[in-house]
C-alpha positions, 0 to 999 in steps of 0.5 A, spaced: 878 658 867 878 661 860 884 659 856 887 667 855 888 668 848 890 674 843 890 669 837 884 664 838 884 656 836 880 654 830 877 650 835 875 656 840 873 660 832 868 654 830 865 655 837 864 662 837 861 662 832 855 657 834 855 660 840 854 667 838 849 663 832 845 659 839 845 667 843 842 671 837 837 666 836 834 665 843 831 670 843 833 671 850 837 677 854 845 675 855 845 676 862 839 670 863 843 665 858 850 666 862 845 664 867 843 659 864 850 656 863 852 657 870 857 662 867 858 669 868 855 674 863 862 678 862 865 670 860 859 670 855 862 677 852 868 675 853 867 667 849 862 672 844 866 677 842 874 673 841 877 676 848 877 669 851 877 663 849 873 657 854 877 651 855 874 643 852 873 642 859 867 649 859 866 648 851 863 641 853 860 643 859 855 649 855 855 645 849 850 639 854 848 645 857 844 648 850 843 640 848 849 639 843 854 635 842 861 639 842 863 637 835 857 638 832 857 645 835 864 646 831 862 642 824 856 648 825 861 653 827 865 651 820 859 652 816 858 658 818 865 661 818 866 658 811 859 663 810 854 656 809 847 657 811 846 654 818 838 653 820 839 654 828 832 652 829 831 645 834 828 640 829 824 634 831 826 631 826 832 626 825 836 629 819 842 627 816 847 634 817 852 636 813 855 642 814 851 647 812 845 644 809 841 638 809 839 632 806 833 630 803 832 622 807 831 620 800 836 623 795 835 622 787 843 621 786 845 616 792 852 617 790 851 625 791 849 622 798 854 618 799 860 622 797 858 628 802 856 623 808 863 621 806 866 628 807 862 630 814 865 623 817 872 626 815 870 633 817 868 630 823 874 625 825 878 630 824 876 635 829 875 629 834 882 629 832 883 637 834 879 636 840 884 630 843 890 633 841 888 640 846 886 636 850 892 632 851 896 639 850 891 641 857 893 635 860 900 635 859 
């Protein structure tokens, strides 16, 4: 079940936004993407448009169902609320992302690479964070 909310959480803000990235890029209808999640489409509308926010328990659930990882989901939607270009095209190769752009395998300043592979771990360990903390408040 949604969690109802008149003020979403940052959390269900950075999925929202990769949601709504994953829908506009599928080329599919919505009615046939709610389908494919198990969901029902006026839950897609709802979760797409900010009325509803999913649960971690559901966010995970539709993020493994579109093949992502649940934090990668949220960095991207980050990326994408900080106004950052996000490719949303499925890539074969094995890339290191960072938010909103990526990088080169060999980079010319290593200490460039290493500063923004340091800062996407943070970013990262932070919204574990965030997601225990909820889930913690969920269980509690």
């Amino acid at each position: 079940m949604a969690v109802k909310s008149s003020k979403n959480t940052t959390v269900g803000l950075y999925f929202k936004a990769t949601l709504g990235l994953f829908v506009e890029s599928s080329g599919e209808k919505k009615n046939k993407i709610a389908s494919d999640l198990g969901i029902a489409a006026s839950a897609l509308g709802d979760y797409l448009s900010g009325i509803k926010v999913p649960s971690l328990a559901q966010m995970e659930e539709i993020a493994t169902k579109i093949n992502r990882d649940l934090v990668d989901m949220l960095i991207e939607g980050r990326a994408i609320l900080a106004g950052e270009a996000v490719d949303s095209r499925p890539t074969a190769e094995v890339d290191l992302v960072i938010p909103g752009e990526k990088l080169e395998a060999v980079a010319s300043d290593t200490g460039d690479l290493k500063d923004k592979y340091i800062a996407a771990l943070e970013e990262n360990i932070s919204l574990k964070a965030e997601i225990e903390r909820l889930k913690h408040e969920a269980a509690g």
